[in-house]
PDB file with one MODEL, atoms N, CA, C and O in Angstrom:
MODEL        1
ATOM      1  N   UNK A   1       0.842  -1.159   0.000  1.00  0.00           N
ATOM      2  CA  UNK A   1       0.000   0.000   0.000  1.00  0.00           C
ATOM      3  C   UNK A   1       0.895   1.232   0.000  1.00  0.00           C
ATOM      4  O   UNK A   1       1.640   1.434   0.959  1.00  0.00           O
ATOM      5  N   UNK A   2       0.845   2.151  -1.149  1.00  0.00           N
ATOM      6  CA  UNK A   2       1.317   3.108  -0.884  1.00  0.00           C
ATOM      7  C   UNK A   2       0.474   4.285   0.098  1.00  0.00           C
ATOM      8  O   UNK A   2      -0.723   4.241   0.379  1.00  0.00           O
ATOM      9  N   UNK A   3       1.381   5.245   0.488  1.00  0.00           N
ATOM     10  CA  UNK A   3       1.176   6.030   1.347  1.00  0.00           C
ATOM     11  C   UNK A   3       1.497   7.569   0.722  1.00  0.00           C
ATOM     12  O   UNK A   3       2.471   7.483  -0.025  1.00  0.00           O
ATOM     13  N   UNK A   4       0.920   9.096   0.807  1.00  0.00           N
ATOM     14  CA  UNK A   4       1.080   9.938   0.344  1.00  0.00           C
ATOM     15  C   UNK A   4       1.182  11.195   1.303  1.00  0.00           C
ATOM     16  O   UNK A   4       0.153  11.679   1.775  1.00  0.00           O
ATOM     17  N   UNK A   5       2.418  11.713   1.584  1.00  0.00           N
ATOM     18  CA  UNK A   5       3.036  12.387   2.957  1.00  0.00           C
ATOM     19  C   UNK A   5       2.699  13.972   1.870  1.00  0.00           C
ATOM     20  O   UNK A   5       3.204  14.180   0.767  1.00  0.00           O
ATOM     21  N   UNK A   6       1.994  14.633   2.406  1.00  0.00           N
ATOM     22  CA  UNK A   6       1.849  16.014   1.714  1.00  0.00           C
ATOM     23  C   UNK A   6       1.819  17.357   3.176  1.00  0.00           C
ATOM     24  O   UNK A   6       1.089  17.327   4.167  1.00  0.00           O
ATOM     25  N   UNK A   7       2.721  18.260   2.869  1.00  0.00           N
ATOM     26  CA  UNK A   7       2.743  19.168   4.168  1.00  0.00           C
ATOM     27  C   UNK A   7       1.624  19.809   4.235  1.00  0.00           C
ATOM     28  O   UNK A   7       0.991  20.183   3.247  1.00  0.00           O
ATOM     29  N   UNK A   8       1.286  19.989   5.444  1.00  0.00           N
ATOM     30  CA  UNK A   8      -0.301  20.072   6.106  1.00  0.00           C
ATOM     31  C   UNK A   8       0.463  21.833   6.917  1.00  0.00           C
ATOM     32  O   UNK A   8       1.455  21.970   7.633  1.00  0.00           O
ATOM     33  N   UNK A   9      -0.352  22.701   6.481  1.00  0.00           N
ATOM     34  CA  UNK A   9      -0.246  23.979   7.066  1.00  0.00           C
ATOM     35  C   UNK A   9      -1.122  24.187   8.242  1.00  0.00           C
ATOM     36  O   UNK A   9      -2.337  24.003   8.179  1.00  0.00           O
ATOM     37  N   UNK A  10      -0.490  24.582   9.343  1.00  0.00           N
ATOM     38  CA  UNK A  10      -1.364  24.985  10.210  1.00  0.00           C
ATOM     39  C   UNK A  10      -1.952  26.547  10.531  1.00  0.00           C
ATOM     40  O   UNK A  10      -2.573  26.789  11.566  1.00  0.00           O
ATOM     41  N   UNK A  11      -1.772  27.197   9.874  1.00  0.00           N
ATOM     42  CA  UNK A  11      -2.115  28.546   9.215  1.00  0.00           C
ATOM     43  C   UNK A  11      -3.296  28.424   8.623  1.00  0.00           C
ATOM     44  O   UNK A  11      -3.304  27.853   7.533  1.00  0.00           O
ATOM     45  N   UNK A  12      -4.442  28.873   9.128  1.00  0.00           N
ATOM     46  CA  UNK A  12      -5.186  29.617   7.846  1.00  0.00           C
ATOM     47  C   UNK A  12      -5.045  30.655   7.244  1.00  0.00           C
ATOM     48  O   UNK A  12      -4.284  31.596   7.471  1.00  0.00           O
ATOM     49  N   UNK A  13      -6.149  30.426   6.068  1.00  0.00           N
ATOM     50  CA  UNK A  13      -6.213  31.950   5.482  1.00  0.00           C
ATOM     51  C   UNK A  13      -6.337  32.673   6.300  1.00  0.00           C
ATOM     52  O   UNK A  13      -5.316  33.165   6.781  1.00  0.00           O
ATOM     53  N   UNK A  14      -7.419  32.989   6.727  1.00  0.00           N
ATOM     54  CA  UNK A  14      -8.015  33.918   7.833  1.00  0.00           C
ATOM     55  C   UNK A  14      -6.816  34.655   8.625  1.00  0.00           C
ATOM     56  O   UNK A  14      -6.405  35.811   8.717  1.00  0.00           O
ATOM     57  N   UNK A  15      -6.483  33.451   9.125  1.00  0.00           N
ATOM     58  CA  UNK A  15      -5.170  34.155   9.953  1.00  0.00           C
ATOM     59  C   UNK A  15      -3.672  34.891   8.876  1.00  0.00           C
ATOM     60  O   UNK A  15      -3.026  35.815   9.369  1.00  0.00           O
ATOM     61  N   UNK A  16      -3.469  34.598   8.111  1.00  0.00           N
ATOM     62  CA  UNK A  16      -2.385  35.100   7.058  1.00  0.00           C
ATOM     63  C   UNK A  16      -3.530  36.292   7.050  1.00  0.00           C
ATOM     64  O   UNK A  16      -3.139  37.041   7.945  1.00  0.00           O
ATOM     65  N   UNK A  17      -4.854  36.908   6.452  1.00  0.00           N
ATOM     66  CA  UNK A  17      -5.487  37.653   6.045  1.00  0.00           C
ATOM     67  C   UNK A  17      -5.446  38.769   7.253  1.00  0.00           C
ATOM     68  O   UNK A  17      -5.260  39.961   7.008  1.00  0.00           O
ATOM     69  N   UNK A  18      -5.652  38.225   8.668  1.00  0.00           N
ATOM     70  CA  UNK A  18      -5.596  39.425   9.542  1.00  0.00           C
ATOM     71  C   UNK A  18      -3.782  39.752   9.968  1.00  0.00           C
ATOM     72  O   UNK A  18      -3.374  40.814  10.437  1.00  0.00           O
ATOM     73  N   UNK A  19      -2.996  38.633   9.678  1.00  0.00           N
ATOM     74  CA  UNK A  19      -1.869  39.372   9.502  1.00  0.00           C
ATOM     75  C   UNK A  19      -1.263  40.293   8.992  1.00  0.00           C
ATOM     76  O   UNK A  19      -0.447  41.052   9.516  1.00  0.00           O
ATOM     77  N   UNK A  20      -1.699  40.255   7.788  1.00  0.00           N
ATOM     78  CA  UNK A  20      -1.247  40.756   6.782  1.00  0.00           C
ATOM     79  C   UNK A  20      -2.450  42.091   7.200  1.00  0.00           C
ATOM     80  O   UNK A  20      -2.334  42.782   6.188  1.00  0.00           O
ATOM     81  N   UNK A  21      -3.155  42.576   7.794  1.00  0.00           N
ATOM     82  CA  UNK A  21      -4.018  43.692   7.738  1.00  0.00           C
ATOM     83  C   UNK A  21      -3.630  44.543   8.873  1.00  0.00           C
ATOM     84  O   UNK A  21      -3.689  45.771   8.932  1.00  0.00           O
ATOM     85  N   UNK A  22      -3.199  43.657   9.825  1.00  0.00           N
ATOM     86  CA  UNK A  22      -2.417  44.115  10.960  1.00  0.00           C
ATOM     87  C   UNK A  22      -1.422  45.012  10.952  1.00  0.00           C
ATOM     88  O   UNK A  22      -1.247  46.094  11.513  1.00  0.00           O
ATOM     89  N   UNK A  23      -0.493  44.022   9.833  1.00  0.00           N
ATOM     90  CA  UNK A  23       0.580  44.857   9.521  1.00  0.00           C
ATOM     91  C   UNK A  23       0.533  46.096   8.552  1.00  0.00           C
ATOM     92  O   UNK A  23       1.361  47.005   8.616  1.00  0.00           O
ATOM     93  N   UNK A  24      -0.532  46.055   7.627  1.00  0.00           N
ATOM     94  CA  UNK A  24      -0.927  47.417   7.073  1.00  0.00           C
ATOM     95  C   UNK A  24      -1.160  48.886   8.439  1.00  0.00           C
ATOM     96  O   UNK A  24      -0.697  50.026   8.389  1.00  0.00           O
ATOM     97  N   UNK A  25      -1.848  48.383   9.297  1.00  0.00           N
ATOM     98  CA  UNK A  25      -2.464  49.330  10.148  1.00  0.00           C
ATOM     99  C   UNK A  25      -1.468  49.724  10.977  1.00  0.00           C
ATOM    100  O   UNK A  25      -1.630  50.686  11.727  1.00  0.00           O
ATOM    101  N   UNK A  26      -0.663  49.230  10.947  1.00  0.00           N
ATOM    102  CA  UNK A  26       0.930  49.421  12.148  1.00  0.00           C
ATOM    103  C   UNK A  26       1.410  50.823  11.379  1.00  0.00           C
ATOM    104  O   UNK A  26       1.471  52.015  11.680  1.00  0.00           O
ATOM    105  N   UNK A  27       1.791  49.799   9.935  1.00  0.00           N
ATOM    106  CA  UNK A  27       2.161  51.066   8.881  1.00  0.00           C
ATOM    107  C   UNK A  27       1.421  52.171   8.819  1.00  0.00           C
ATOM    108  O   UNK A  27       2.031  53.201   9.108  1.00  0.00           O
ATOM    109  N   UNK A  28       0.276  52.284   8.526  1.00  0.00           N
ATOM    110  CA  UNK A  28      -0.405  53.368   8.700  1.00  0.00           C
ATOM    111  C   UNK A  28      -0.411  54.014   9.712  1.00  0.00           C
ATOM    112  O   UNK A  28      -0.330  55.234   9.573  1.00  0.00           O
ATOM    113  N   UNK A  29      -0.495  53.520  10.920  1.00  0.00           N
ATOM    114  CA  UNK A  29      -0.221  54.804  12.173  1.00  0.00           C
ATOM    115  C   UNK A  29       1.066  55.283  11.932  1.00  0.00           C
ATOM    116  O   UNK A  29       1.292  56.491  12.004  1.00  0.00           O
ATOM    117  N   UNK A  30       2.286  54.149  11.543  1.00  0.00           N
ATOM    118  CA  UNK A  30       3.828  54.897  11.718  1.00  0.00           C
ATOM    119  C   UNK A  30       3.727  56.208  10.988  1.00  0.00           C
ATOM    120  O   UNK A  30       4.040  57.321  11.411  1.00  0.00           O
ATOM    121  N   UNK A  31       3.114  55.797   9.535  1.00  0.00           N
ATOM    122  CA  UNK A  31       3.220  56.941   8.794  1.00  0.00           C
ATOM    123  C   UNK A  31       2.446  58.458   9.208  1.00  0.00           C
ATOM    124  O   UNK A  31       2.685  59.637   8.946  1.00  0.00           O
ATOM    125  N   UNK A  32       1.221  57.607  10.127  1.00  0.00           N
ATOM    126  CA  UNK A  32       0.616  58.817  10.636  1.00  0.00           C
ATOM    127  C   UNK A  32       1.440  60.022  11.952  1.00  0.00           C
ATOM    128  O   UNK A  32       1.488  61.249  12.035  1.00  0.00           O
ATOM    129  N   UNK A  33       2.084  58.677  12.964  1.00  0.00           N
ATOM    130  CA  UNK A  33       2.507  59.669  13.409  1.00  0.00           C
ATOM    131  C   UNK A  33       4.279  60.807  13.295  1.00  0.00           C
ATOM    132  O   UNK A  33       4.879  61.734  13.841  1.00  0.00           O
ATOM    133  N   UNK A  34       4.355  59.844  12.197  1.00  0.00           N
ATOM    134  CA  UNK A  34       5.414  60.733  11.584  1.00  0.00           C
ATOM    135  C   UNK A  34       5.123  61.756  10.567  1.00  0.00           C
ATOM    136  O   UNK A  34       5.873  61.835   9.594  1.00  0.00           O
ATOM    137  N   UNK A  35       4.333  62.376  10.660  1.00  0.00           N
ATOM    138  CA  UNK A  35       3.747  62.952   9.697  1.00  0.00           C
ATOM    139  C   UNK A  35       4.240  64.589  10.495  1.00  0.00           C
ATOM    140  O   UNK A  35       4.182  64.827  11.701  1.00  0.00           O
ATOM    141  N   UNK A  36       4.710  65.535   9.403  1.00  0.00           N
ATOM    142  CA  UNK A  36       5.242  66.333   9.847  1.00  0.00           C
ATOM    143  C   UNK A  36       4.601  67.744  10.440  1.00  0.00           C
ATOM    144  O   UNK A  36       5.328  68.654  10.838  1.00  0.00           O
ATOM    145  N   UNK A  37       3.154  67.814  10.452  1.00  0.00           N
ATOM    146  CA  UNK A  37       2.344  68.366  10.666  1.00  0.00           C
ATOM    147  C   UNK A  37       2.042  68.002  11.977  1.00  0.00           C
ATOM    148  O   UNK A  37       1.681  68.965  12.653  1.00  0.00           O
ATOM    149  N   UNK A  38       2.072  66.853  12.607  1.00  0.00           N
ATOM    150  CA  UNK A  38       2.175  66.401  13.541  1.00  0.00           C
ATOM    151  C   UNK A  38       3.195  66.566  14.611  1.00  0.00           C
ATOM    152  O   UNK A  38       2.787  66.438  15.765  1.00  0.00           O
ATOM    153  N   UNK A  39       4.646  66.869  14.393  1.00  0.00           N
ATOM    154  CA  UNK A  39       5.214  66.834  14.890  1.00  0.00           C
ATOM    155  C   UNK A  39       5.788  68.349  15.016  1.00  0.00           C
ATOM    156  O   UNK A  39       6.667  68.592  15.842  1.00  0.00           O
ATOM    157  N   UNK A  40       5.302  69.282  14.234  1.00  0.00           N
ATOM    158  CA  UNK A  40       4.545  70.475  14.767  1.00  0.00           C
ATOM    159  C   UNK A  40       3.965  71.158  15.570  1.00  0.00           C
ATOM    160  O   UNK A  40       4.407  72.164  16.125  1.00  0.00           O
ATOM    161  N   UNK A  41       2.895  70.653  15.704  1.00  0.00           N
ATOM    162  CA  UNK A  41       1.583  70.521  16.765  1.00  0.00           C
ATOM    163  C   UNK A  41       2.605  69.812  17.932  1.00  0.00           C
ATOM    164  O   UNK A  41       2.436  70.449  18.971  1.00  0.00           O
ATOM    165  N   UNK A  42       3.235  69.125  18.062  1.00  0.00           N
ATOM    166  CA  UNK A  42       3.483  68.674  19.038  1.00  0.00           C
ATOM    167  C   UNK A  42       4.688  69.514  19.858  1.00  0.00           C
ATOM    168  O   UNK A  42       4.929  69.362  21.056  1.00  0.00           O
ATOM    169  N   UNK A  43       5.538  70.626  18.762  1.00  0.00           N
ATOM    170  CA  UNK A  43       6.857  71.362  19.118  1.00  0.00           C
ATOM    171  C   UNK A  43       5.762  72.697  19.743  1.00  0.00           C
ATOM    172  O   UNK A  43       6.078  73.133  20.850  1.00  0.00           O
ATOM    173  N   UNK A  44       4.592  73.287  19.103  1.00  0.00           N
ATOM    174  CA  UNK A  44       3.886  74.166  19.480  1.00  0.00           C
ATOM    175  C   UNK A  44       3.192  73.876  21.259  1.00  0.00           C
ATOM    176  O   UNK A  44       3.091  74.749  22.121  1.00  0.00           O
ATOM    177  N   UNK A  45       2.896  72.761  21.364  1.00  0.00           N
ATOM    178  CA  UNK A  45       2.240  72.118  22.145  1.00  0.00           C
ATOM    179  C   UNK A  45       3.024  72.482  23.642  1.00  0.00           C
ATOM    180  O   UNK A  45       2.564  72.804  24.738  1.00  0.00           O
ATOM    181  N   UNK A  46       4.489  72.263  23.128  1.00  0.00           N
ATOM    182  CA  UNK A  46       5.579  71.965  23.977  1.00  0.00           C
ATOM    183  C   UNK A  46       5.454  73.290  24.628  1.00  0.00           C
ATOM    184  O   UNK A  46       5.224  73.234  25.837  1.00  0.00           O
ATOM    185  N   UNK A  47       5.562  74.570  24.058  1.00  0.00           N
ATOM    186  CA  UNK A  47       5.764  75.822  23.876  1.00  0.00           C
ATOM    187  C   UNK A  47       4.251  76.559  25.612  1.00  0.00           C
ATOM    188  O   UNK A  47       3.067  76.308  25.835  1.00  0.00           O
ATOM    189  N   UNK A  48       5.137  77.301  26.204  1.00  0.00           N
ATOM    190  CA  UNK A  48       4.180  77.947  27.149  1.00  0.00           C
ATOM    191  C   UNK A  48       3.597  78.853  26.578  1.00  0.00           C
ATOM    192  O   UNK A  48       4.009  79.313  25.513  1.00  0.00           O
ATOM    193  N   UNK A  49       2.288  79.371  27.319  1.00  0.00           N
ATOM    194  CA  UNK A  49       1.336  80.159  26.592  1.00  0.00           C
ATOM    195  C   UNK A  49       1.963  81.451  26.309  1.00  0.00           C
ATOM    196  O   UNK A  49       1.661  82.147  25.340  1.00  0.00           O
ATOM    197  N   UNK A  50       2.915  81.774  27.256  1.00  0.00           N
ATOM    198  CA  UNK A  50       3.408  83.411  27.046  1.00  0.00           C
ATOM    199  C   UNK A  50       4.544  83.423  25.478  1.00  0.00           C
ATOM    200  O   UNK A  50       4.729  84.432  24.796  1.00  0.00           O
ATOM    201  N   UNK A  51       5.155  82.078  25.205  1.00  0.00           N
ATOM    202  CA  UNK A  51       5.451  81.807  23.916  1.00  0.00           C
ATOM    203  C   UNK A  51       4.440  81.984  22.581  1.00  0.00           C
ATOM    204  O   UNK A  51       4.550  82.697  21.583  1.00  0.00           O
ATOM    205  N   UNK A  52       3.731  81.324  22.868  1.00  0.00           N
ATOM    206  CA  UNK A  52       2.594  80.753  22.116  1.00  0.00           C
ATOM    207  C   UNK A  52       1.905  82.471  21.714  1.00  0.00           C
ATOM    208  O   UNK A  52       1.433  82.738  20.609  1.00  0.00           O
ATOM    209  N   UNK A  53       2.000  83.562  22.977  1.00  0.00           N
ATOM    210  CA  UNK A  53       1.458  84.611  22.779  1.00  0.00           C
ATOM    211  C   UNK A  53       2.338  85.401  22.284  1.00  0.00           C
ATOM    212  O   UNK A  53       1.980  86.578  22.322  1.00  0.00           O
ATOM    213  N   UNK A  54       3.215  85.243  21.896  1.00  0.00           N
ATOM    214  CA  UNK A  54       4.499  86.098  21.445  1.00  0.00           C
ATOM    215  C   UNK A  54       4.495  85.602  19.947  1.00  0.00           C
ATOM    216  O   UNK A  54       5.341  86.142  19.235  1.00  0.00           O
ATOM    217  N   UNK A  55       3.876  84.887  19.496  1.00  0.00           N
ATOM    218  CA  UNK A  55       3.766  84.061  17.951  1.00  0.00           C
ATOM    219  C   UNK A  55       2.518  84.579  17.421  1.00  0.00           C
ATOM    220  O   UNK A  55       2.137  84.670  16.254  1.00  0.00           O
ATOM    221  N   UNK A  56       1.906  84.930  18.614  1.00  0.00           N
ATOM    222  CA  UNK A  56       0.313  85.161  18.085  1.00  0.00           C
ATOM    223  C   UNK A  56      -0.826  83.904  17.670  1.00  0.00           C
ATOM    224  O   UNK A  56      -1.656  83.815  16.766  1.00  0.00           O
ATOM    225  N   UNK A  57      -0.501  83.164  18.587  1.00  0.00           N
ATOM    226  CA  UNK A  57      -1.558  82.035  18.885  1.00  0.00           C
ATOM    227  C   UNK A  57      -2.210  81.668  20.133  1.00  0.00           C
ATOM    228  O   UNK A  57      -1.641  82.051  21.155  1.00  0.00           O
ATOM    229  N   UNK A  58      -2.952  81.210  20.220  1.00  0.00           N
ATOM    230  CA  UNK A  58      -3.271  80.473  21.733  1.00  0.00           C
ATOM    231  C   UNK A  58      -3.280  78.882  21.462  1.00  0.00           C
ATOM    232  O   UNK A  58      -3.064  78.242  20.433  1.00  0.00           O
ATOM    233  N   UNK A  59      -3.658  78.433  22.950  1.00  0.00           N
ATOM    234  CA  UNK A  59      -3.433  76.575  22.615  1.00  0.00           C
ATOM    235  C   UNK A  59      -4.483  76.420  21.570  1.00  0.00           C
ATOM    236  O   UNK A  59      -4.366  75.958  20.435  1.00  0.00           O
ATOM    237  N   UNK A  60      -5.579  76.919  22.201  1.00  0.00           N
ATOM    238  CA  UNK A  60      -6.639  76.907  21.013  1.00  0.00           C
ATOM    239  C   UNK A  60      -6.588  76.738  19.781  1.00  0.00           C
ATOM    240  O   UNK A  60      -7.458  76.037  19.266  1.00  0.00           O
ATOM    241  N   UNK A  61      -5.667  77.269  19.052  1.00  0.00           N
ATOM    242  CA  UNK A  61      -5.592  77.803  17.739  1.00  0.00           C
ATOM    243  C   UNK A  61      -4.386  77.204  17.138  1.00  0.00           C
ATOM    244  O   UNK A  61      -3.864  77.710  16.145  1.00  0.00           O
ATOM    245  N   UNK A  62      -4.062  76.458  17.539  1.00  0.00           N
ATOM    246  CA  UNK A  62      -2.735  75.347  17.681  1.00  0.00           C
ATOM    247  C   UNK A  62      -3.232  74.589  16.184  1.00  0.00           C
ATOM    248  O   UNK A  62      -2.680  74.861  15.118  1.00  0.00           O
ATOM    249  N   UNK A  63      -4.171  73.769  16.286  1.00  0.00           N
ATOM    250  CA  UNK A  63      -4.373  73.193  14.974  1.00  0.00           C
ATOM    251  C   UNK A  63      -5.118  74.280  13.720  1.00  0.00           C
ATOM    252  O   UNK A  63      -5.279  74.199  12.502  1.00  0.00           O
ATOM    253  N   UNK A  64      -5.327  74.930  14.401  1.00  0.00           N
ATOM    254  CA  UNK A  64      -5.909  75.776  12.907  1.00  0.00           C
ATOM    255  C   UNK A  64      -4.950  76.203  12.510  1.00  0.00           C
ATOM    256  O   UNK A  64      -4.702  75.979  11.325  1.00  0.00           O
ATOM    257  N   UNK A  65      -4.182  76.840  13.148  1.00  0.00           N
ATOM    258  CA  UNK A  65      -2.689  77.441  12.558  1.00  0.00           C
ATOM    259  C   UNK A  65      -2.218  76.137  11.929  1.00  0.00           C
ATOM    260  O   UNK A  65      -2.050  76.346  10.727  1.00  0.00           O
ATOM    261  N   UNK A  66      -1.947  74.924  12.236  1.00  0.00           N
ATOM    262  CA  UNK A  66      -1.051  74.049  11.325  1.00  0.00           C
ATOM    263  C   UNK A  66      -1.497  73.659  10.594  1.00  0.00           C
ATOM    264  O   UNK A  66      -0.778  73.139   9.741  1.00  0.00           O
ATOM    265  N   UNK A  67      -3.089  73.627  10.384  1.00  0.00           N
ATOM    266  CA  UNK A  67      -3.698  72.780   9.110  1.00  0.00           C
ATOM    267  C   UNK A  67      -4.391  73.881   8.067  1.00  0.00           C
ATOM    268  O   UNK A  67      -4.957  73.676   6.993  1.00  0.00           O
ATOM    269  N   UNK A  68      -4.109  75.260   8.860  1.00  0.00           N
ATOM    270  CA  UNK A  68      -4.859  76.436   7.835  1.00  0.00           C
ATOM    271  C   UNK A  68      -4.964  75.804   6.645  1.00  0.00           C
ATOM    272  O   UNK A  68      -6.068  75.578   6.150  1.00  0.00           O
ATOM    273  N   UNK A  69      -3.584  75.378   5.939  1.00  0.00           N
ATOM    274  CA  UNK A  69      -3.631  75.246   4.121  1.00  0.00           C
ATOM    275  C   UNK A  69      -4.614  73.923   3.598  1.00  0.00           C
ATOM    276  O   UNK A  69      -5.119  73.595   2.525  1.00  0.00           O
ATOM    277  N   UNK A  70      -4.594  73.576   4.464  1.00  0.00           N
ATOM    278  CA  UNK A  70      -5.767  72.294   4.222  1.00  0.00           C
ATOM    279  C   UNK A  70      -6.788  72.155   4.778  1.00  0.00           C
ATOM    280  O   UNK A  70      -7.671  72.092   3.923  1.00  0.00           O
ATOM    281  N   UNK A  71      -7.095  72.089   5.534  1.00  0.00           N
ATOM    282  CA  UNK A  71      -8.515  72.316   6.322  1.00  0.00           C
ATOM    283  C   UNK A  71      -9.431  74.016   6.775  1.00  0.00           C
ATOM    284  O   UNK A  71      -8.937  74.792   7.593  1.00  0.00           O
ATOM    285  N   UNK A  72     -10.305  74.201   6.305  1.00  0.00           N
ATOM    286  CA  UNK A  72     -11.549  75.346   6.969  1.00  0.00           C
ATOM    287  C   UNK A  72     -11.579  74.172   8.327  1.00  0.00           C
ATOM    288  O   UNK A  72     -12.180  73.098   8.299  1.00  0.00           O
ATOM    289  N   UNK A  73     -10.670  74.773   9.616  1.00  0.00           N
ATOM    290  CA  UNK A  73     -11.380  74.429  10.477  1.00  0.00           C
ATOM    291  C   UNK A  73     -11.455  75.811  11.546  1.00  0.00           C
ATOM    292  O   UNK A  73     -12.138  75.763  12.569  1.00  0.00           O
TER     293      UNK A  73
ENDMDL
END
């Protein structure tokens, strides 16, 4: 009697499928929070209000000032 030895994966799809989606979404935050607009907001952030008032902003106005060119917010 022959016999037929074939490698048996213990992986599903499913699981390769949320891997692989996982690792998209990792990427996507990295890219998000390297994003240089971001890291902006975050040097402004740093900044005390009597700074912040010497620039002519308040915390408030922190993201409108960085996203003026793109966003009406």
């Amino acid at each position: 009697m022959a016999t037929i030895a074939a490698p048996h994966s213990t992986v599903s799809a499913s699981a390769g499928l949320t891997g692989l989606l996982a690792k998209l979404g990792r990427k996507l935050v990295s890219l998000g929070e390297n994003h240089p607009r971001l890291r902006q907001m975050e040097r402004l952030m740093a900044l005390s209000d009597a700074e912040l008032a010497a620039r002519g902003l308040t915390r408030e106005g922190i993201a409108r000032h960085v996203f003026k060119d793109v966003y009406y917010v």
